[in-house]
C-alpha positions, 0 to 999 in steps of 0.5 A: 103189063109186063112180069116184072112190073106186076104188083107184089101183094102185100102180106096180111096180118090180123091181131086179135085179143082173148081171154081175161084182160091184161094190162098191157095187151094195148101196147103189144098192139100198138107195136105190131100195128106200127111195126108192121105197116112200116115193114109195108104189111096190112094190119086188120084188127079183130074185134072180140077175139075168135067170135069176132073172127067167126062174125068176120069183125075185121077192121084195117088199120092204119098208124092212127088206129093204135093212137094215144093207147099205150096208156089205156088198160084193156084192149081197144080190140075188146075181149070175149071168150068162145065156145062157138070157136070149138065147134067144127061150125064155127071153126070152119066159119072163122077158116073160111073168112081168113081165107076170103081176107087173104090173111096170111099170119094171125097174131093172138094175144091172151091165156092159155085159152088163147094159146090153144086157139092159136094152135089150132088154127096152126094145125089147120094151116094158118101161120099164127103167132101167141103173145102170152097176156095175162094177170095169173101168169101160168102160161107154159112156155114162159117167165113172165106174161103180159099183165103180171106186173102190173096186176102184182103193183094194183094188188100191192096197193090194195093190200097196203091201205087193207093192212092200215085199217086191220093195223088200227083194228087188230084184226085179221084180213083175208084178201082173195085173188083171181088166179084160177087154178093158179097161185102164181099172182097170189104168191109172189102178191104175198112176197111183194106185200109181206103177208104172214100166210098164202093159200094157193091151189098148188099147195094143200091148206092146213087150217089148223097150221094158219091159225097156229102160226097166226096165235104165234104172230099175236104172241109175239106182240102182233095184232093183225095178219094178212092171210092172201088167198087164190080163188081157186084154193079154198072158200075165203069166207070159210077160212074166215069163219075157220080162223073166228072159231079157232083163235080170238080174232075177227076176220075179214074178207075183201075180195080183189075180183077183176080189179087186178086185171085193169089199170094203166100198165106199168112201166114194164108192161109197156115196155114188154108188150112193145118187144113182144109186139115188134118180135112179133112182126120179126117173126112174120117178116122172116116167116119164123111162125106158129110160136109164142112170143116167150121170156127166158132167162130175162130174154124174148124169144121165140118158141115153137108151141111144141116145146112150150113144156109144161106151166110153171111151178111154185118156187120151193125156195120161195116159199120158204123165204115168205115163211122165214120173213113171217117168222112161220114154221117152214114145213119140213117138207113142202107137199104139192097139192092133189089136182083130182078134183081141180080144187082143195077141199079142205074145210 
């Protein structure tokens, strides 16, 4: 056999998806699967994120591997977080069976946690790929992240049949949301819902301000609120009894849990995580790697993980915008939160 007749070895790409889920993560892997086998690549897919790389759960894909998924919430590919993958152990297990696939670019699709994986392996030499998916959407680097939107539409609904029954009640409804450490979902929940208050980790929680605001509400002829609170800014149960002590209404508390994070994707999810997925593969083809897959200014692009910056902010105007259309009192100064201890103690 001559040179030139020798076989060019396909390239090798493994996708994989970690984290909390996110609506969405599904067509991200449709798009890179197909995209990427008819630019003559081999797609593995990874079943349960890093400790499925570590167990060498690689399955190959094919074009019917991805079928009939764009409508599905979740993953196919499932999802499960880590912590072997930070041990030298599992690390070095899950570089050794990269290695024994020949795989030549890994695209991780998830949060921060995912992220930081995916620079990880970087750092060790493997060229990867980060698409940010997730309902809180705190991912530094980017607009918007895989999953926000819809997460934001199922919240919607939630709080929409929450407030036909403390209409007819005349009650007060404290409806707490995932986010973490972060009132992203919550805020612009609060926003799309028209909630007279929001409780976000990013800002301290002046009890004494809600309940003023809500006996205001009352006598300015309303009889129900609905109070949005992030789970990691403060105990919604103890706001609850706060706000039965201090004012004559009765509160109550529902909590979302993982509700947000499933569901068919909307519209714009989908078409989303098709662009990032095709991106994606635009990326490897041109070997543009080790970058997360980002939205700017209402574009995709790519960004090194060097100059992903820092999480993004509340939005001050924002903020007062959710306070004017309560017809609250906007504070006089809008005072971040202490971060010292990961979490307020306000109560």
């Amino acid at each position: 056999m001559s040179k030139g007749d020798k076989c060019v070895r396909k390239k090798r790409i493994a996708v994989l998806t970690s984290g909390g889920g996110a609506p969405g993560m599904n067509t991200a892997i449709r798009s890179l699967t197909r995209k990427g086998l008819y630019n003559n690549l081999e797609v593995f897919g990874v079943f349960h994120g890093y400790e499925g790389m570590i167990d060498g759960e690689f399955v190959p894909f094919d074009e019917r591997s991805v079928a009939g998924i764009i409508k599905e919430g979740g993953s196919i590919l499932k999802i499960a977080r880590s912590d072997r993958f930070d041990s030298l152990a599992g690390f070095t297990k899950a570089l050794g069976n990269l290695k024994e696939l020949r795989i030549d670019a890994v695209v991780s699709i998830g949060d921060n946690k995912a992220l930081a994986n995916a620079e990880k392996l970087s750092a060790a030499g493997v060229a990867t790929i980060a698409i940010p998916a997730t309902a809180s959407n705190d991912i530094p680097g980017t607009e918007y992240t895989l999953g926000f939107d819809t997460a934001l539409n199922t919240i919607l609904q939630a709080v929409n049949k929450i407030r036909d029954t403390v209409s007819s009640c005349d009650r007060v409804a404290i409806v707490e949301i995932v986010g973490g450490f972060s009132g992203q979902l919550t805020f612009m929940a609060a926003l799309a819902s028209g909630a007279e208050a929001v409780l976000i980790p990013e800002r301290k929680i002046d009890v004494e301000a809600l309940c003023d605001n809500l006996l205001k509400s009352s006598q300015r002829g309303k009889l129900y609120s609905i109070v949005l609170v992030t789970e990691g800014a403060a105990d919604s149960y103890a706001i609850a009894d706060e706000i039965a002590a201090r004012t004559p209404f009765t509160a109550r508390v529902t909590v979302l849990g993982h509700t947000p994070r499933g569901g068919a994707p909307s519209a714009m999810d989908s078409i989303t995580g098709s662009h990032m997925g095709a991106l994606a593969i635009d990326c490897i083809l041109a070997d543009k790697v080790n970058v997360m897959i980002a939205m700017r200014k209402q574009e995709l692009t790519a960004v090194p993980y060097g100059e992903l910056g820092s999480r993004p902010g509340i939005d001050p105007s924002l903020e007062e915008l959710i306070s004017i259309l309560a017809l609250n009192e906007v504070p006089s100064q809008l005072e971040a939160g202490d971060y010292s201890h990961g979490i307020y103690h306000t109560i």
